[in-house]
N, C-alpha and C positions, 0 to 999 in steps of 0.2 A: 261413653268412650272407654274400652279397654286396652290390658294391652302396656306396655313403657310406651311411651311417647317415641323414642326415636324405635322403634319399630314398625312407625308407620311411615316417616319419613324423616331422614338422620337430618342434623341443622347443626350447626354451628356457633351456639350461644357468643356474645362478647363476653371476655375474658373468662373464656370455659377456664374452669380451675383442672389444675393437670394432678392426676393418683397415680404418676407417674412413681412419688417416691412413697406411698403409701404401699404398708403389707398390703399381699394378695387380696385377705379375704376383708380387713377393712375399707378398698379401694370399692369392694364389687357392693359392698352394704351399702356407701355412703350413692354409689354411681345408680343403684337403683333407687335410693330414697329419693334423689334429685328428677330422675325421669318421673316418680311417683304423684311428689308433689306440683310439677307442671301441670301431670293429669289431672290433680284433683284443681289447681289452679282453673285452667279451661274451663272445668266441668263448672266452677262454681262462677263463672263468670257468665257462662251461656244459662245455668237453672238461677241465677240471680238476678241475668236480664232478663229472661223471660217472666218471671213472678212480677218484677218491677212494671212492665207492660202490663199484664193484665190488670195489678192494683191502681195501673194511671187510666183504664178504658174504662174502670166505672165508680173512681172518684170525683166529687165535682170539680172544675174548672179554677184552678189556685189552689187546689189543697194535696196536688201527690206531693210536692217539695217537703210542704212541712210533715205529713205523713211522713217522708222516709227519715228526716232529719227525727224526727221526736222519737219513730218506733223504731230506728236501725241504726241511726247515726250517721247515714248515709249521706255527704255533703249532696248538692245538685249536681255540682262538675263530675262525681262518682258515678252518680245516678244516672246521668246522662250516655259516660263512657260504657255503662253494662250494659244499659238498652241498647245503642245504638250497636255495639259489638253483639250483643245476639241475635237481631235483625241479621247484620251482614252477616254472620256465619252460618246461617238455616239455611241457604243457597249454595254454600260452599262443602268441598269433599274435605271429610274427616283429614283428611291429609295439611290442612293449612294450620288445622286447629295444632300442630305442634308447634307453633310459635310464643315469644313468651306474652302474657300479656300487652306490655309494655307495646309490644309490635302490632298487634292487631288493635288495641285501642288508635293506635296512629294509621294503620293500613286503613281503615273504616272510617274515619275522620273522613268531615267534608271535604277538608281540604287537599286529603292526599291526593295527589297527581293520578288520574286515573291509569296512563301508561306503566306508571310505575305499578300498581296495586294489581294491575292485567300480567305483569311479568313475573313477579313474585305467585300469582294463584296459578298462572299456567307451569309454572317450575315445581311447583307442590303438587299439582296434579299430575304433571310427567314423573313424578319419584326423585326430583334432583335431591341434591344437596343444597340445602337451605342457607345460606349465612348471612346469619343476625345483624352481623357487624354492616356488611357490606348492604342491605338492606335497609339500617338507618343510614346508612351515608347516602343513599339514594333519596331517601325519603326527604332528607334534610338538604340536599341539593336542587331539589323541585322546588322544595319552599323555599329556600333562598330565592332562586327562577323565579317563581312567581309573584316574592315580594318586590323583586326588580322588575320584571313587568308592571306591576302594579304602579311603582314609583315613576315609570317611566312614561308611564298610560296619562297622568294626573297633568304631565308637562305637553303631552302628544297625543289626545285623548285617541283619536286614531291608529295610533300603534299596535299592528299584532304581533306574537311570540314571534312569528316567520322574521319581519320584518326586522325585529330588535334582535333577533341571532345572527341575521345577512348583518347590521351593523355592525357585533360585535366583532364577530369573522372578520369583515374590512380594517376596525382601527388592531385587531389583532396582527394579519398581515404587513399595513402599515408600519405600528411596533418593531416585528420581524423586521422589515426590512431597513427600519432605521437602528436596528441593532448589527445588522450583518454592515451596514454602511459606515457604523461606529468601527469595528471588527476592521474592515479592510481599509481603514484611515489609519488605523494604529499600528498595523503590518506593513503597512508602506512604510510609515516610518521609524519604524522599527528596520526595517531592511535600508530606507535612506543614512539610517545614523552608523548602523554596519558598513556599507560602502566606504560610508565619512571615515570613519577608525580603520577599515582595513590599512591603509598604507601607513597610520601611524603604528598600527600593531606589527607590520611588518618591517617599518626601523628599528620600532625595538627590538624585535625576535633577533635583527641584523647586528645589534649593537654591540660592543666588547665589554666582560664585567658581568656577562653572566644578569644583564638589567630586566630583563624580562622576569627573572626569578626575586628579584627582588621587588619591583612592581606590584606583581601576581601576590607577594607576603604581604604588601603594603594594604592593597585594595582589596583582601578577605574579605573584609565586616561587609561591603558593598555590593549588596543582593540588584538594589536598583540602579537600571543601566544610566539614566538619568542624572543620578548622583554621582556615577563615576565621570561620568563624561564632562560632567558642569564642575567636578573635580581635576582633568588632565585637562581642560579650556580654562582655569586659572593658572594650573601650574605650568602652562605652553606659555600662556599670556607673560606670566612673571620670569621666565626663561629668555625671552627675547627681550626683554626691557635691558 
C-alpha cells in the first residue's frame, strides 16, 4: 500500500488531534508522519498475518502458540487478531485498509454484527468519509444488542432479535405514554390551582395599600407554586380565626 492513508479515503480518527495552533510547516511534518505511520501500521498487520498463517499451516498441531510466544513474543489473543485481520482484508478494497488498527481487529471479529461490518465496507468502497468514532459506537451498540438478546434467549430460548425489538418498541410506547399521562395530570393541575388563586389574586390586585406589592416583595424567594399556595392557605386560615 502506497500513498498517505487519507488519500485513499479521508476517516475521521477519534480524538483527531487539531495543528490548528501548530506553525505551518511543523503541522504538515507531524500530519504526514501520522498518515505515514497508519500505513506502515496496516502494512505490518496484513505482512504479519500473513507469515503468522503460513508458520501455523506447517507447524504440528499445539506448537504455533508457543512458536510465536518464544520467537516473537507474540501473546495468542495478538496472534490470533493479525491472522484473522489478514484473512478479512485479502477480499477487501484497499480503501478499508485506512482504518486504525484498533477498528478492523473489531470489524473482523466473529462477533462483529455483520450489518454493521456491510456498512462500513460499502462506505469505504463508495469513497465516503469514514468516522472512527461513529463506527465504534456502532460496533459497541450491536454488542451491547446482542448481549441482550443473548440474556434474553437463556429466559425465552425462543426468542428472535425481531421479536425482542417488537417488545422493546411496545414497553417503549407504553413508557411514552405513561409519561405524556404524567405530563397532562400535572397541567391540569397546575391550571386547576390557577383557577383556585385567580379571584384571590384579584382581591388583592383590588385591595388599598398598594398589598399586591407588598405580597409580590414578601413571596420572591418562592419559585414553587406549591409552597406559596400551602403558604397563603395558612395565612387565609389564620386571617379568619
Amino acid at each position: 500500500m502506497s500513498g498517505p492513508a487519507n488519500a485513499l479515503v479521508p476517516f475521521t480518527p477519534a480524538g483527531r488531534f487539531s495543528y490548528a495552533d501548530l506553525p505551518p510547516d511543523a503541522a504538515r511534518v507531524a500530519a504526514t508522519a501520522a498518515d505515514a505511520i497508519r500505513n506502515v501500521q496496516i502494512a505490518a498487520i496484513r505482512d504479519v498475518g500473513e507469515h503468522l498463517l503460513r508458520a501455523k499451516d506447517v507447524l504440528p498441531h499445539g506448537q504455533f502458540m508457543a512458536w510465536a510466544k518464544a520467537e516473537l513474543g507474540i501473546k495468542p489473543r495478538s496472534a490470533r487478531n493479525y491472522m484473522r485481520t489478514a484473512l478479512w482484508l485479502k477480499d477487501k478494497a484497499e480503501t478499508i485498509a485506512v482504518l486504525p488498527p484498533t477498528i478492523l481487529y473489531a470489524l473482523s471479529a466473529p462477533s462483529a454484527l455483520p450489518e454493521v461490518v456491510q456498512a462500513v465496507v460499502a462506505a469505504a468502497a463508495a469513497g465516503e468519509m469514514l468516522d472512527v468514532r461513529r463506527i465504534e459506537d456502532q460496533l459497541c451498540a450491536a454488542k451491547c444488542d446482542e448481549a441482550e438478546l443473548k440474556a434474553a434467549q437463556r429466559r425465552n430460548p425462543g426468542l428472535t432479535r425481531a421479536k425482542l425489538n417488537a417488545r422493546k418498541a411496545k414497553a417503549m410506547r407504553a413508557h411514552t405514554g405513561r409519561l405524556e399521562a404524567e405530563q397532562a395530570t400535572q397541567a391540569r393541575q397546575e391550571q386547576e390551582m390557577q383557577d383556585t388563586l385567580r379571584p384571590l389574586a384579584d382581591a388583592i390586585l383590588a385591595s388599598p395599600g398598594n398589598l399586591a406589592a407588598r405580597l409580590a416583595k414578601a413571596f420572591a424567594n418562592y419559585s414553587e407554586t406549591r409552597a406559596l399556595v400551602a403558604l397563603l392557605q395558612s395565612a387565609l386560615r389564620e386571617a379568619v380565626q
